[in-house]
Backbone as a ProteinNet text record, in pm:
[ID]
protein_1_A
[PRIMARY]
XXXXXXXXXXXXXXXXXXXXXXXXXXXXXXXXXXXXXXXXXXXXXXXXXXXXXXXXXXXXXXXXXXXXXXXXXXXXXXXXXXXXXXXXXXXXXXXXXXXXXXXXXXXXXXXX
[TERTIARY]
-1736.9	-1758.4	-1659.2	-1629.3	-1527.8	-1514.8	-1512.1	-1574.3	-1614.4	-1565.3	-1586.3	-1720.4	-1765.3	-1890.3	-1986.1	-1961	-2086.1	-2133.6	-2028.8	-2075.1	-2202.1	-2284.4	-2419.5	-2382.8	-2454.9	-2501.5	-2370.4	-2230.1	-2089.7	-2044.5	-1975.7	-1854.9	-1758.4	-1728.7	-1642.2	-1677.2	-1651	-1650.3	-1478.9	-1516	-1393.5	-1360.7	-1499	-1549.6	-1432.3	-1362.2	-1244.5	-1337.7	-1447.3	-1542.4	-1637.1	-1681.1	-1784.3	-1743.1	-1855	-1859.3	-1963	-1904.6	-2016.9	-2127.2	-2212.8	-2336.5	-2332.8	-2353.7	-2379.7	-2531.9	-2528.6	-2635.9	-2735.9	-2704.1	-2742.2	-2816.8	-2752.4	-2733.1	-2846.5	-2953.4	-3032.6	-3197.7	-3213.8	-3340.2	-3395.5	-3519.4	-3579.3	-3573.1	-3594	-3632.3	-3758	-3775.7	-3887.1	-3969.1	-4115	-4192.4	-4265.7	-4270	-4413.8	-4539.8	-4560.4	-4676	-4856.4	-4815.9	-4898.2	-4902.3	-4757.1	-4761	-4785.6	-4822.4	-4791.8	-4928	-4964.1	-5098.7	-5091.7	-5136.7	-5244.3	-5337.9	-5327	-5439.5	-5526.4	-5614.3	-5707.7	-5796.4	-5831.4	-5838.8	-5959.9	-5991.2	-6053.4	-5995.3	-5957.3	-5897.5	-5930.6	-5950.5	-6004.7	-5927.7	-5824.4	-5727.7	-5645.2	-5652.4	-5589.6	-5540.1	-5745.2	-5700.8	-5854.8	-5810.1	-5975.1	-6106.6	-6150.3	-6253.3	-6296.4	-6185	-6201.6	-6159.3	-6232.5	-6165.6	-6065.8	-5986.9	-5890.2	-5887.1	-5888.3	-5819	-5690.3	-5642.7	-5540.9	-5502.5	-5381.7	-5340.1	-5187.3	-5182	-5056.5	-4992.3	-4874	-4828.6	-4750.1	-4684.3	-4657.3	-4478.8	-4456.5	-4331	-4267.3	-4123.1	-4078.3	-4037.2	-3975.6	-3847.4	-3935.9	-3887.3	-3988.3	-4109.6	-3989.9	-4038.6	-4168.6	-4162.1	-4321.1	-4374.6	-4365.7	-4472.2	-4548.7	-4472.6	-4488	-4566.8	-4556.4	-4610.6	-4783.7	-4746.4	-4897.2	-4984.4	-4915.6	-5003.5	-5047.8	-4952.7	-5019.4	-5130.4	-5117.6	-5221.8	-5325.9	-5342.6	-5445.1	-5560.9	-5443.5	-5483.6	-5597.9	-5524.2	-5547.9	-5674.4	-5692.8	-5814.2	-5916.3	-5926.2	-6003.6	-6035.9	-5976.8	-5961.3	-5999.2	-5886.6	-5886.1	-5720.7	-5675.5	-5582.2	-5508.6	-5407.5	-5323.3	-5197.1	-5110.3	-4974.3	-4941.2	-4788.4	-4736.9	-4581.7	-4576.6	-4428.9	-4463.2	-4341.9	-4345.9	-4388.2	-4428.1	-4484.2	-4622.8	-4701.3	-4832.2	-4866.5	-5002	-5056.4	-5149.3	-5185.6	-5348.3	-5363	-5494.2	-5623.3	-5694.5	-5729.9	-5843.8	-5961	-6038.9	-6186.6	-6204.2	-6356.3	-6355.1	-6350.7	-6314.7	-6243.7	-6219.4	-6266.4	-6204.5	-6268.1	-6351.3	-6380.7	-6336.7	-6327.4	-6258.7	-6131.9	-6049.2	-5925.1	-5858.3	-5965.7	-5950.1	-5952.2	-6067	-6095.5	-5976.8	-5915.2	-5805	-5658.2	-5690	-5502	-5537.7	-5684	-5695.4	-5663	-5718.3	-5660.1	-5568.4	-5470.9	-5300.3	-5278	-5287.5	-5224.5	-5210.4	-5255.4	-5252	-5341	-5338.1	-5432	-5525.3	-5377.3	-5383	-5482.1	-5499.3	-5503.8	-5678.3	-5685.3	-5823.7	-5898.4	-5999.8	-6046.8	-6044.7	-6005.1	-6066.2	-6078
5834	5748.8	5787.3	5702.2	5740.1	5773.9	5845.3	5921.5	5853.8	5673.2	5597.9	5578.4	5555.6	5506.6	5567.8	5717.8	5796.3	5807.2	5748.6	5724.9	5667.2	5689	5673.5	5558.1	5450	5428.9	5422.4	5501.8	5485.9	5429.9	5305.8	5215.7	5316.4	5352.7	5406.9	5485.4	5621.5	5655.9	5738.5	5683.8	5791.8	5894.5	5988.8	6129.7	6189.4	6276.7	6362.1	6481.5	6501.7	6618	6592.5	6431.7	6378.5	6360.2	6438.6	6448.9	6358.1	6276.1	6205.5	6282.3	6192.1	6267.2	6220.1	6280	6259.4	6246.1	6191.7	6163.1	6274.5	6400.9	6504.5	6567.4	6545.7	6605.4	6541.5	6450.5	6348.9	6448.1	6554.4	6559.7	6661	6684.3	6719.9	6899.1	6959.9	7138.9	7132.5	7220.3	7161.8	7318.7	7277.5	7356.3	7412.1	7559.8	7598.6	7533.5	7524.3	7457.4	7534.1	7668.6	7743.5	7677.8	7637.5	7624.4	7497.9	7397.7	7219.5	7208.7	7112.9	7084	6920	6940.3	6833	6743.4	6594.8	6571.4	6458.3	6467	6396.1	6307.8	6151.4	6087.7	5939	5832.3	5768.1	5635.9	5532	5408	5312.1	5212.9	5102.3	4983.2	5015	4858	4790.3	4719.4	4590	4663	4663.3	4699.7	4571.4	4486.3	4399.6	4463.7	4547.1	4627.6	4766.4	4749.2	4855.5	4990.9	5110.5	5254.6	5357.4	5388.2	5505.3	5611.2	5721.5	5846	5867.7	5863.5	5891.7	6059.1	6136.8	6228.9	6205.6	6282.4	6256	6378.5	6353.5	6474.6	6604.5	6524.6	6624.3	6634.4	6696	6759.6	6785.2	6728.9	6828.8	6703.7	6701.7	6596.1	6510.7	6380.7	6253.2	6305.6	6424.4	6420.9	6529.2	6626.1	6715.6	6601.9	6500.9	6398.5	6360.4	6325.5	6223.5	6261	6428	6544.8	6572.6	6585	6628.7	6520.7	6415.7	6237.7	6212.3	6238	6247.3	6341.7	6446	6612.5	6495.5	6463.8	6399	6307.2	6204.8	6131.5	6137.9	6216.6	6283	6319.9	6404.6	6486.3	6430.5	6332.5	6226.6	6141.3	6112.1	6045	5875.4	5828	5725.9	5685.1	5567.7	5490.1	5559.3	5520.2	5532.6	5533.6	5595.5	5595.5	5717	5710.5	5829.6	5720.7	5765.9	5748.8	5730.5	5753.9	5775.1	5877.8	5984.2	6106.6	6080.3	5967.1	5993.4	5980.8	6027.8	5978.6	5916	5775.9	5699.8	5721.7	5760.5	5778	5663.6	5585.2	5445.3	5586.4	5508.3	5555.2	5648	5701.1	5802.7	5954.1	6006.4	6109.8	6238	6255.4	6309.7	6462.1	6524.1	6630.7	6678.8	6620.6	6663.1	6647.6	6576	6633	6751.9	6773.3	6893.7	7026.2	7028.8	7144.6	7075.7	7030	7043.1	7104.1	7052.5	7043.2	7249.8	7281.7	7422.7	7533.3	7472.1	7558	7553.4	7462.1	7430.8	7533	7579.4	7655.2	7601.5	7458.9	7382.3	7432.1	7576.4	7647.7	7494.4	7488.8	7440.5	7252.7	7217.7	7089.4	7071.2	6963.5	6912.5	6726.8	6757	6618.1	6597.7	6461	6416.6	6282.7
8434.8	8320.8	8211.7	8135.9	8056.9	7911.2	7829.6	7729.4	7603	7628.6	7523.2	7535.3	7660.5	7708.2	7664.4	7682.6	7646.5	7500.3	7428.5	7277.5	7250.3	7152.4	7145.4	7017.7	6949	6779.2	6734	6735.7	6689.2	6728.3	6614.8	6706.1	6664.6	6561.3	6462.4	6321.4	6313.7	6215.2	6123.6	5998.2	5920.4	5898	5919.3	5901.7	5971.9	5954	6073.2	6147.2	6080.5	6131	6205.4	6250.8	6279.1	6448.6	6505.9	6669.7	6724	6824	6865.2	6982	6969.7	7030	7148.4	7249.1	7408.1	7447	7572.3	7612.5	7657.6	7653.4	7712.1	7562.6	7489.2	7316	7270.7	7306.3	7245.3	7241	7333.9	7396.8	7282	7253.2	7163.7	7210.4	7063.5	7170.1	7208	7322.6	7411.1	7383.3	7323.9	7248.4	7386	7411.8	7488.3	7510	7642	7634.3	7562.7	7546.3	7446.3	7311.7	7246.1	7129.3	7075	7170.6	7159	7129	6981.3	6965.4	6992.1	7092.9	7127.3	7093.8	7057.8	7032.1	7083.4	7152.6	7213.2	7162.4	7150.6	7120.5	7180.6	7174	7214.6	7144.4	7220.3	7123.1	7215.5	7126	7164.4	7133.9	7050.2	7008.9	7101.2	7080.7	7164.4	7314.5	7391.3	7513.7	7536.2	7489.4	7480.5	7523.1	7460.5	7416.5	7544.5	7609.7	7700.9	7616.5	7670.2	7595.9	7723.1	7615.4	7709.7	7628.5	7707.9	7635.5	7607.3	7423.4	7433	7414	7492.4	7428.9	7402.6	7253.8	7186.8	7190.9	7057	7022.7	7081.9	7224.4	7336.7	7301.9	7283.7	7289.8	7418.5	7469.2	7568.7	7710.5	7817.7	7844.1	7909.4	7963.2	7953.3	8073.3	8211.8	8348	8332.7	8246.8	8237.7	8173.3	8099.5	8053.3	8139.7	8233.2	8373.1	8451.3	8510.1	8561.2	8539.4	8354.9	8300.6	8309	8302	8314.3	8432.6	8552.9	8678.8	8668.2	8663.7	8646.6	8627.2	8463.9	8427.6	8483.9	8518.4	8609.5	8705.1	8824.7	8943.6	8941.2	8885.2	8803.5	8751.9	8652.7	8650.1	8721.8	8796	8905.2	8918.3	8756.3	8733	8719.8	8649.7	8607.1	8507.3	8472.7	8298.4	8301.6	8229.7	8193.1	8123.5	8119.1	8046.4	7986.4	7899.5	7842.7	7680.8	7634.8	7493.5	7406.5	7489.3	7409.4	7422.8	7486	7467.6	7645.3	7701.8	7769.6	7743.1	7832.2	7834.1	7972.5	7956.5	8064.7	8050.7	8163.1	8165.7	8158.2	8039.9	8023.1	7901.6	7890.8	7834.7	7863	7891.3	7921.8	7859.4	7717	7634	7639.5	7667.6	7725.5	7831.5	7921.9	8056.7	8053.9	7962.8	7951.8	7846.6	7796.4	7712.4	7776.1	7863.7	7951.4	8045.2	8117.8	8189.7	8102.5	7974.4	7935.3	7885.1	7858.3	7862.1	7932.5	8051.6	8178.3	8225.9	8202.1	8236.8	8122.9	7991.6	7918.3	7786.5	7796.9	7614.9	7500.5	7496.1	7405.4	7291.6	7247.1	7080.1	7078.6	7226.9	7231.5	7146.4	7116.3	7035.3	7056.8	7012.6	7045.1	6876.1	6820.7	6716.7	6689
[MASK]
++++++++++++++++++++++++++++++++++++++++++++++++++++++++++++++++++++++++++++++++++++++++++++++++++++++++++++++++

């Protein structure tokens, strides 16, 4: 690929000091899973009155998202998603994913 390509947001800048950012350069620092607070949730909006568990607040690259959402999942042994930093669990859930994201090592995680 060719190094114009990998330019992110810049068509052009004047800056002589200004480095463009790569695609590799984008990813967040990825917090311990000791240190990541968690937070566990119950929502009901515009899922036409069905409830899911949400957990938020997760730090760290899209594929442990993906990972811990399956975990979740699995375990419950229902439906949901992962992307965007949050997982949804179909249902209520919100105890039993607390005691799961505990014993994986999510000290800090909470229901509120």
């Amino acid at each position: 690929m060719n190094n114009w390509k990998k330019r992110l947001d810049i068509v052009y800048s004047t800056n002589p000091d200004y480095h463009y950012r790569q695609k590799d350069e984008e990813n967040e620092a990825i917090i311990p899973k000791e240190k990541q607070l968690l937070r566990i949730s119950l929502d009901k909006r515009n899922r036409k009155g069905k409830a899911v568990t949400l957990v938020t607040g997760f730090r760290g690259s899209d594929e442990d998202l993906q990972v811990l959402g399956k975990l979740l999942k699995t375990r419950c042994g229902v439906g949901g998603s992962a992307k965007d930093g949050e997982i949804i669990v179909q249902g209520d859930h919100r105890t039993k994913v607390l005691d799961i994201l505990q014993k994986e090592g999510y000290a800090k995680s909470r229901i509120i």
